[in-house]
N, C-alpha and C positions, 0 to 999 in steps of 0.2 A: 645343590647349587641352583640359584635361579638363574634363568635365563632371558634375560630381557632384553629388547630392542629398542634401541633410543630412538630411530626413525618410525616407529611406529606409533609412539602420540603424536608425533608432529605431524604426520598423515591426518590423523585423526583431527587434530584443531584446525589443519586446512580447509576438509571436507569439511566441517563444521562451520569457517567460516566461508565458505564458498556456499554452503545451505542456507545459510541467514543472509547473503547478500542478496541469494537468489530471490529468497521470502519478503523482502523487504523492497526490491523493484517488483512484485507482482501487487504486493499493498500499495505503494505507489501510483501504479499504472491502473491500478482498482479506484483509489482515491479519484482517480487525473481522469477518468472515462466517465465514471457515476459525475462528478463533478462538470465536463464539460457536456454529456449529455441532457442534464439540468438544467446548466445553465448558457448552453448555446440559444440563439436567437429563434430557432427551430424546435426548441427544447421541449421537455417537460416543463420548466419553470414558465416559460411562456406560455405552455397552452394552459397553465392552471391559472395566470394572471391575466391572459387575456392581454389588452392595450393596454394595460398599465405597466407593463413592464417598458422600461425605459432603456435605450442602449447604451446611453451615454454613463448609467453605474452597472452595464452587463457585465464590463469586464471588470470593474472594483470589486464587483460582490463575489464572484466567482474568483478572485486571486484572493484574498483576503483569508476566508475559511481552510481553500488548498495548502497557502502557505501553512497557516496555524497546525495542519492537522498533519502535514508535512515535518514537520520541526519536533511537533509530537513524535511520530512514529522512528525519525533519526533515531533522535535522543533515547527513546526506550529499546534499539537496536544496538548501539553504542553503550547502555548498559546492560546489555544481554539480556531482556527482557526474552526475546524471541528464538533463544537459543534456550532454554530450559521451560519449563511446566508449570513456573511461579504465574502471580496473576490470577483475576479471578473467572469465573467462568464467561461472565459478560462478557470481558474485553477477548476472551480467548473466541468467543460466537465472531465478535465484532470483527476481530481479528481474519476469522475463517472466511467471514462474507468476502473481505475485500479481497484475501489473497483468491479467492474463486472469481469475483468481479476482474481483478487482475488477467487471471489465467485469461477470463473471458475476452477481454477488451484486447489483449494483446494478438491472441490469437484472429481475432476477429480485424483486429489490423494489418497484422501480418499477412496474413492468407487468405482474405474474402474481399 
């Protein structure tokens, strides 16, 4: 006779998706820190442009790319991209920087 537990996948798909939601606000907040870092006025992107950086498309250039790269990362969460090991090694590096940029930026707002 087996003996199974019906609450114990559903456990298992909660933790599961409480893990990807979690992964996927640290990609986020990785995106949203590299991204305003860049391209705040004080940024990286100003001090490599110098005066030619203009204020008045700071904030176009900067919402433009976030949104696009934003809607990417949804969408590839939505179909479970980031809950399984499909994917190729790139996206899986590119993936890891941001959730560590994440970690980084949040913590670094949170508590510093």
């Amino acid at each position: 006779m087996v003996n199974r537990n019906p609450m114990k996948g559903s456990y298992k798909e909660f933790f599961r998706l409480i893990l990807s939601l979690i992964y996927v606000v640290f990609v986020i907040a990785g995106i949203s820190g590299i991204s305003y870092n860049l391209f705040r006025p004080e940024g990286w992107a100003s001090s490599w442009l110098g005066s030619m950086w203009s204020m008045e498309i700071h904030f176009l250039v900067m919402a433009i790319p976030v949104f696009i790269i934003l809607i990417i990362v949804v969408k590839k969460w939505l179909n479970g991209l980031f809950a399984s090991s499909r994917g190729d090694t790139f996206v899986n590096i590119l993936m890891g920087i941001l959730l560590l940029a994440g970690i980084y930026f949040l913590g670094r707002y949170f508590f510093f």
